[in-house]
C-alpha positions as CSV (number, residue, x, y, z in Angstrom):
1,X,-3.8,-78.1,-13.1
2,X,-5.8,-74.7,-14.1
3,X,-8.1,-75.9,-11.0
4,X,-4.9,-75.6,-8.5
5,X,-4.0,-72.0,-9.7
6,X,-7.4,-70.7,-9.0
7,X,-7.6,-72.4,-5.8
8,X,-3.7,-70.6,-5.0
9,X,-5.1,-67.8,-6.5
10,X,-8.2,-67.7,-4.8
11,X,-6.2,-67.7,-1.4
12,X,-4.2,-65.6,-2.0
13,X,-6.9,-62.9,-2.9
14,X,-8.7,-64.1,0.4
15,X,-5.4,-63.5,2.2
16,X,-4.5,-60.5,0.7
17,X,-8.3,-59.0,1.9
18,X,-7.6,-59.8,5.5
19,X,-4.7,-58.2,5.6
20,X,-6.2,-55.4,4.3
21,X,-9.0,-55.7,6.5
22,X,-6.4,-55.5,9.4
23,X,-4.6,-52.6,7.9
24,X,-8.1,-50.6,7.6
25,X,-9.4,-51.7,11.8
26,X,-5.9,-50.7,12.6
27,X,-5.5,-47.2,10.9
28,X,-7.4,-43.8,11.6
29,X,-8.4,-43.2,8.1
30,X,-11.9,-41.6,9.2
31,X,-15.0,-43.6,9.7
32,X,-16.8,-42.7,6.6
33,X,-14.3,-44.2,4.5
34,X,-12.9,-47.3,6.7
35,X,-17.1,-48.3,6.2
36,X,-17.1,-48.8,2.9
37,X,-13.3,-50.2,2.6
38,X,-14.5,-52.9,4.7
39,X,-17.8,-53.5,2.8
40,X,-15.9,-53.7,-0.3
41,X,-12.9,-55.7,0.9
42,X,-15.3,-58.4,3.1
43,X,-17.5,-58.8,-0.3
44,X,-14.1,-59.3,-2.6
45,X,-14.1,-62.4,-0.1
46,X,-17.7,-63.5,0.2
47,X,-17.4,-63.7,-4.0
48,X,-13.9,-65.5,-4.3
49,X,-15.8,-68.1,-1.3
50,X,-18.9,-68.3,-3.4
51,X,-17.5,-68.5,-7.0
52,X,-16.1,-71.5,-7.3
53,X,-16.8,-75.0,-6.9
54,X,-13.9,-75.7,-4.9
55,X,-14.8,-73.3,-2.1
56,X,-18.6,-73.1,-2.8
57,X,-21.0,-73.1,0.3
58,X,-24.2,-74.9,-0.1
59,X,-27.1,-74.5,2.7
60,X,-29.1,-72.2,4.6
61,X,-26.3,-69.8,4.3
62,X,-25.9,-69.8,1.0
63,X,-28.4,-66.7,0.1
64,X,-26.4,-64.6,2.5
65,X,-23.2,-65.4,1.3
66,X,-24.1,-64.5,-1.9
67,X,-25.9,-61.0,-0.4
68,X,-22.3,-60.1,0.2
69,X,-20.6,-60.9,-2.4
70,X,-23.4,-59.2,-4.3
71,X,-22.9,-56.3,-2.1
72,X,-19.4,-55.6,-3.6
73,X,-19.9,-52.9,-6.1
74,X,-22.3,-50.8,-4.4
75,X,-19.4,-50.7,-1.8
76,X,-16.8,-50.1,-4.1
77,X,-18.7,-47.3,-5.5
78,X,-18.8,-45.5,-2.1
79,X,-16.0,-46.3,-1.4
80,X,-14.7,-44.4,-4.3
81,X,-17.3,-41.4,-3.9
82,X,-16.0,-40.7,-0.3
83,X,-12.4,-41.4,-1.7
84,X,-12.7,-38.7,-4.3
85,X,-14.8,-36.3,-1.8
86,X,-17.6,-36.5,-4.0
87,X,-20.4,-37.6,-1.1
88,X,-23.7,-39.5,-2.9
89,X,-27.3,-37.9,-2.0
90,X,-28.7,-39.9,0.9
91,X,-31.7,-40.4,-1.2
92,X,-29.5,-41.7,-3.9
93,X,-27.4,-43.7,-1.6
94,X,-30.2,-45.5,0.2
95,X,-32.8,-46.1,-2.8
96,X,-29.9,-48.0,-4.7
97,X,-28.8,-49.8,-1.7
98,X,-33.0,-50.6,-1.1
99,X,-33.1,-51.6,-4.9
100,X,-30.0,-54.2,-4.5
101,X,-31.7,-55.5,-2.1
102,X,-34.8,-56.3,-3.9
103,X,-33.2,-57.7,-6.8
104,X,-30.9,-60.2,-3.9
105,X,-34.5,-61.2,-2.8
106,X,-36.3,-62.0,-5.9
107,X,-33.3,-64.1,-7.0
108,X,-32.7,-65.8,-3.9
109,X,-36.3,-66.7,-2.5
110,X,-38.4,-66.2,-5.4
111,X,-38.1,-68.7,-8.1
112,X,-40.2,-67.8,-10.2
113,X,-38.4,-63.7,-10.5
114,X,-34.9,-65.3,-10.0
115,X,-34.1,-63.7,-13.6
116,X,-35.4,-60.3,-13.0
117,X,-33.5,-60.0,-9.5
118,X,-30.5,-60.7,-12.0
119,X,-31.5,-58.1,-14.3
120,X,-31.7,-55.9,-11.5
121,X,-28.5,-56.5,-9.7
122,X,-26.4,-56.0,-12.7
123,X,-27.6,-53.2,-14.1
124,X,-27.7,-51.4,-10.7
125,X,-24.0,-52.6,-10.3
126,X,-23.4,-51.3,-14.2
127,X,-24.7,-48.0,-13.1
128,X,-22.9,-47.5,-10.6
129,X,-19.5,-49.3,-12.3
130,X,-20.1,-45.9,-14.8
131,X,-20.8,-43.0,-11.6
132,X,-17.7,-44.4,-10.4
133,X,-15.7,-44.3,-13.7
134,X,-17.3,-40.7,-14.7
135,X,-16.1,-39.7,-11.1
136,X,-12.8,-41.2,-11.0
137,X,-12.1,-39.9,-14.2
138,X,-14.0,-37.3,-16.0
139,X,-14.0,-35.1,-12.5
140,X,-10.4,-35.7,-12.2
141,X,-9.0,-32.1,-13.3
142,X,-11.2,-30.8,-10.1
143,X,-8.6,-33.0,-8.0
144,X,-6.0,-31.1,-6.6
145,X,-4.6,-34.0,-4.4
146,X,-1.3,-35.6,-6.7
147,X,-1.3,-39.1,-5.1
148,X,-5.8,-39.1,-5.7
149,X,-5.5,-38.3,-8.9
150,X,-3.4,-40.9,-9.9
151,X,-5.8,-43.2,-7.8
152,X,-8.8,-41.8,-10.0
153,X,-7.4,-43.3,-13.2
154,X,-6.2,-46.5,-11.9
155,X,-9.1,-47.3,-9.1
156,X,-12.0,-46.7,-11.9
157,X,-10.0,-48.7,-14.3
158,X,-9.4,-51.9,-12.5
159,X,-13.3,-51.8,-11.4
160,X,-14.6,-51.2,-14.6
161,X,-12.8,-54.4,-15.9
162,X,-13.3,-56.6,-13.5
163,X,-16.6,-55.9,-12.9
164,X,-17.3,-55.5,-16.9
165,X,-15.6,-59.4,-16.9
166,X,-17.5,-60.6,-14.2
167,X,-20.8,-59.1,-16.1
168,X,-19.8,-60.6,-19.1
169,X,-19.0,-64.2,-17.9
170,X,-22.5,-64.2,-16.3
171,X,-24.4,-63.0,-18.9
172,X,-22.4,-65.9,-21.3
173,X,-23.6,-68.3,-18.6
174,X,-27.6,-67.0,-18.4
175,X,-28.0,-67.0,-22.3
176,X,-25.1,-69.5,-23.7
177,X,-25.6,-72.1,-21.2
178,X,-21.4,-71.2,-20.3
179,X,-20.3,-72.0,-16.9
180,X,-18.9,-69.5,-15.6
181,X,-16.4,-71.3,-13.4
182,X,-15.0,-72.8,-16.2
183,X,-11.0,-73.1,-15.1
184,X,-9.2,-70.2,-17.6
185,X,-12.0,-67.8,-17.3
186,X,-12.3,-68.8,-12.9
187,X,-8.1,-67.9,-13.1
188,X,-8.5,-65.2,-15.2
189,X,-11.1,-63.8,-13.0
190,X,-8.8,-64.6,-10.2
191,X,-6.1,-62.5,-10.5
192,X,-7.5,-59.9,-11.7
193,X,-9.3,-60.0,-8.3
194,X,-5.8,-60.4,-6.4
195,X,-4.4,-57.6,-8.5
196,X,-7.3,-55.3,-6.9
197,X,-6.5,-56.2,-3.8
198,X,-2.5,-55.8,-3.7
199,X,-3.4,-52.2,-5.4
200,X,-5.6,-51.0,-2.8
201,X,-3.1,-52.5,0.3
202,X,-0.1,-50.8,-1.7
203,X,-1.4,-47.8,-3.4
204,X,-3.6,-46.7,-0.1
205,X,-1.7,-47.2,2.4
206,X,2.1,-46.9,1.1
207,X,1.0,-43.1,0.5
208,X,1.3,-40.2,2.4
209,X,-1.9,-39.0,4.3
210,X,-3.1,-36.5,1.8
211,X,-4.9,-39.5,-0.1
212,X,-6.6,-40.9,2.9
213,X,-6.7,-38.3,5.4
214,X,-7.6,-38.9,9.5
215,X,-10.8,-37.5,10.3
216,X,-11.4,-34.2,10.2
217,X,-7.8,-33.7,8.2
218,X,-10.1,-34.3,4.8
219,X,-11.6,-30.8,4.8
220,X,-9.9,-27.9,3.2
221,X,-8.3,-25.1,5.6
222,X,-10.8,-23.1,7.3
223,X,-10.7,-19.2,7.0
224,X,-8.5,-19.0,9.8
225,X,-5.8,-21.4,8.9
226,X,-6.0,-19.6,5.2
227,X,-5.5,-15.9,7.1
228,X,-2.3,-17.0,8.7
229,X,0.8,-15.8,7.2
230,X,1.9,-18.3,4.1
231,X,5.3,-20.3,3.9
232,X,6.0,-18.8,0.2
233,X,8.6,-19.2,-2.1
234,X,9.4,-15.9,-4.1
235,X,8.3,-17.6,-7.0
236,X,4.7,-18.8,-5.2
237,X,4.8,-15.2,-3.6
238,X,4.5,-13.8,-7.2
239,X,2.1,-16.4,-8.3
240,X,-0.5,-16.3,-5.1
241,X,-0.1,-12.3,-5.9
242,X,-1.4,-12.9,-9.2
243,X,-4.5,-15.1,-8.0
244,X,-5.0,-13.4,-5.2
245,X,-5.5,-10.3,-7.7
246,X,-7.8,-12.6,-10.4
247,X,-10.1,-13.5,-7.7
248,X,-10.3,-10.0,-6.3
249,X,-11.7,-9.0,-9.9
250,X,-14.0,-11.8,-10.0
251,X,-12.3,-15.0,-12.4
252,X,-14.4,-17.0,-10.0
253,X,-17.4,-15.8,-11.6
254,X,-16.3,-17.6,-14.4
255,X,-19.4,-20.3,-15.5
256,X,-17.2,-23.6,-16.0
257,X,-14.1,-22.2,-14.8
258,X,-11.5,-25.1,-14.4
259,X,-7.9,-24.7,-12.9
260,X,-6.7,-25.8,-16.6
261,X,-8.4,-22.1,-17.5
262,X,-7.5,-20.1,-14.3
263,X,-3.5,-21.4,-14.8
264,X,-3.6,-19.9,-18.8
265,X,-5.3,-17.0,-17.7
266,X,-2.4,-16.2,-15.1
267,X,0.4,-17.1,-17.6
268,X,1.3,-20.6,-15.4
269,X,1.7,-23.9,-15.4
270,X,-1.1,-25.6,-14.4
271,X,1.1,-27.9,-12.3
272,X,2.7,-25.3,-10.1
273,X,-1.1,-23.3,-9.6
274,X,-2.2,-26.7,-8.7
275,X,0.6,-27.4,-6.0
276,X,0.1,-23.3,-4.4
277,X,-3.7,-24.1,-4.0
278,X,-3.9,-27.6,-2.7
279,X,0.1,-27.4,-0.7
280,X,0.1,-23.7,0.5
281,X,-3.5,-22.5,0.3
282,X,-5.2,-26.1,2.1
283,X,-7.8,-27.1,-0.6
284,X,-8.3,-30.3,-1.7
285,X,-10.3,-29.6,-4.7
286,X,-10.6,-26.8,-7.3
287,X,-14.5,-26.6,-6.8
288,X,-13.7,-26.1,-3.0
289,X,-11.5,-23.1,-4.0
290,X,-13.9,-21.3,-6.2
291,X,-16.9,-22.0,-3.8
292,X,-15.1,-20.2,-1.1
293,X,-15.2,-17.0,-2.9
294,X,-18.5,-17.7,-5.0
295,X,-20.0,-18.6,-1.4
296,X,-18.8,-15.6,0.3
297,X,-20.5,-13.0,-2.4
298,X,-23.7,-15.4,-2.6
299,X,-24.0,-14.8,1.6
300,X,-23.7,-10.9,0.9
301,X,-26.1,-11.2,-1.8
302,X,-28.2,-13.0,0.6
303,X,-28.3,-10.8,2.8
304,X,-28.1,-7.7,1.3
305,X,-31.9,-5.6,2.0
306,X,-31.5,-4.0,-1.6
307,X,-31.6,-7.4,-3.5
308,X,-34.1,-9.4,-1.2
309,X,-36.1,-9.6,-4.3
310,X,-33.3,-10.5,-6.1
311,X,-34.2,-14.9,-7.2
312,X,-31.4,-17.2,-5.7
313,X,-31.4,-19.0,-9.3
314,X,-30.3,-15.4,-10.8
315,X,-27.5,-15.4,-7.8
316,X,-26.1,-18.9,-8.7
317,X,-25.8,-17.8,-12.6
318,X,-24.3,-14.5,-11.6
319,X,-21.4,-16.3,-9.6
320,X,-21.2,-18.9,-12.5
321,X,-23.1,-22.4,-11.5
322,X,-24.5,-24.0,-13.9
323,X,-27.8,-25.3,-11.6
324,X,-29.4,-24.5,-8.7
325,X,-29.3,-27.8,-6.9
326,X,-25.3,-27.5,-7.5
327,X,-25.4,-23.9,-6.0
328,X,-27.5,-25.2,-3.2
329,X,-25.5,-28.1,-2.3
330,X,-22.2,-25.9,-2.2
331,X,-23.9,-23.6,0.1
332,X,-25.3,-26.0,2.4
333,X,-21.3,-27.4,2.4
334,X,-20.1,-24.0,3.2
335,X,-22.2,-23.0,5.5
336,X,-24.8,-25.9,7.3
337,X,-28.0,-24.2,5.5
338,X,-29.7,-23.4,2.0
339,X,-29.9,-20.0,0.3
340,X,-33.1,-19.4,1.5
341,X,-33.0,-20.2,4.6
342,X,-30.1,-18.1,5.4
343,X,-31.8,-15.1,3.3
344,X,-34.5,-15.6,6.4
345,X,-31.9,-15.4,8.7
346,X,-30.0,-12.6,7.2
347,X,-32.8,-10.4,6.4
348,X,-34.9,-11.2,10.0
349,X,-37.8,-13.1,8.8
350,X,-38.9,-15.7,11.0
351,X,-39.5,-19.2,9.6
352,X,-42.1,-19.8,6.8
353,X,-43.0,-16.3,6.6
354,X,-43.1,-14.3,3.6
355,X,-39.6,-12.2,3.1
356,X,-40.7,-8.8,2.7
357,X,-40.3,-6.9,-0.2
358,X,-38.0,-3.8,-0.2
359,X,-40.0,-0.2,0.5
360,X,-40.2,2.0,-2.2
361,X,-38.4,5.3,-2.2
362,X,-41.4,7.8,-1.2
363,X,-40.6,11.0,-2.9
């Protein structure tokens, strides 16, 4: 009887993931997203064919089968990471995707490392199960999108416990002898599974296009679109006078300053600073509101003569980083080079020259 639920189950999941599939080829949510919302949703099936004995495929094509299914969380996590706006290193990216495949290899053509390609798998997939829930949720005050951040708790969430049940039930089965396609555990994996995939059908694409933007709609306004005049509200007139005024005396220079901090500091609610800077000012993130004004000062800084021997780590403190690879990475976002390079630029020093020092005052 349990067998017949997790086969109707099981079909439905399968079901549910080619509609979605179809819903994903069919929209124009922007390439670098559809990707991974494929890779994810195609590996959700590869695992509900490969999991169970009543859909299992032996043969030849068994090893790939399983490389997708196995594929599934690295795909989930970039998924999420390109959800969220929060784009992985390439370096990052491509060594854990090289490393997944390694650990696929050993434990599906060598027999004698079959356990350490298992060791490898899951606790790549458990590492990135936790970027994707520290993301999600711990960089979820940065998130000035409503219908994301209600993704970023629920998304994390539902990935953390299936993939922490799917962990669990194969760890039983490595060290307890416990097959893990035992019926309740099979159904109870199951569902959970189908619930997944009826969340991201509904929750994605019942929403409005703020969550998953067309291409080139993902990016917060450029300085044009934010120097045309603003459709206010007297009360947002008074507020945006009132930021416009904190910035102008430097709150972004604030180290750690979130929008939690900005909003007490202006005498608001957070919700309504939160609506005027992602609704009427175009930014999709609070990070992308500060670095607009810390970027600004750091390219004047840059390229200001006076302080050519001024260090770019001293720059990025002054404007309130926390790192230097942070304060690089925002200004590469910003502007399409690093501080250095654009010092070069600014300052007329061709490449891999010295920068000259300034000239001392000759009295």
């Amino acid at each position: 009887m349990i067998e017949d639920w997790v086969f109707l189950v099981r079909i439905m999941g399968i079901g549910s993931g080619l509609t979605l599939i179809a819903m994903v080829v069919a929209s124009e949510v922007r390439l670098s997203v559809r990707v991974p919302l494929l890779g994810m949703t195609i590996g959700v099936i590869g695992y509900l064919l490969n999991s169970t004995p009543l859909m299992t495929v032996d043969g030849p094509m068994d090893p790939w089968i399983d490389l997708v299914s196995l594929s599934t969380p690295f795909w989930i996590w970039l998924f999420g990471r390109r959800l969220f706006e929060r784009e992985p290193e390439q370096r990052i990216m491509l060594g854990t995707a090289a490393t997944m495949l390694v650990g696929w290899f050993l434990s599906s053509f060598v027999p004698a490392t079959d356990l350490a390609g298992f060791f490898i798998l899951h606790v790549v997939s458990l590492a990135l199960v936790a970027d994707l829930v520290r993301v999600g949720i711990f960089e979820r005050d940065d998130d000035l999108v409503e219908q994301r951040r209600i993704v970023r708790l629920w998304l994390p969430l539902l990935v953390a416990v299936q993939a922490g049940q799917i962990l669990l039930v194969e760890m039983l089965e490595v060290f307890f002898d416990l097959d893990s396609r035992y019926p309740p555990m099979s159904l109870l994996n199951s569902t959970i599974i189908l619930l997944i995939m009826l969340f991201a059908a509904i929750t994605l694409f019942r929403t409005d296009r703020d969550l998953l933007p067309a291409r080139g709609e993902e990016q917060s306004a450029t300085p044009d679109e934010l120097a045309e005049p603003l459709d206010l509200s007297p009360s947002e007139t008074v507020l945006h006078e009132k930021l416009t005024s904190a910035m102008d005396e430097g709150a972004y220079r604030e180290p750690g300053l979130t929008i939690a901090g900005l909003a007490a500091n202006l005498d608001t609610p957070e919700h309504r600073l939160r609506a005027l800077i992602n609704q009427k000012l175009g930014h999709r993130n609070f990070s992308a509101f500060l670095n607009r004004y810390r970027i600004a000062e750091a390219r004047e800084k840059l390229a200001d003569r006076e302080s050519v021997d001024l260090p770019v780590l001293t720059i990025a403190m002054d404007l309130g980083y926390n790192s230097l690879p942070t304060f690089n990475r925002a200004f590469r976002t910003e502007t399409g080079t690093t501080p250095s390079e654009f010092r070069r630029e600014a300052i007329g020093v061709e490449s891999g020259a010295p920068i000259p020092a300034t000239p001392a005052v000759q009295n």
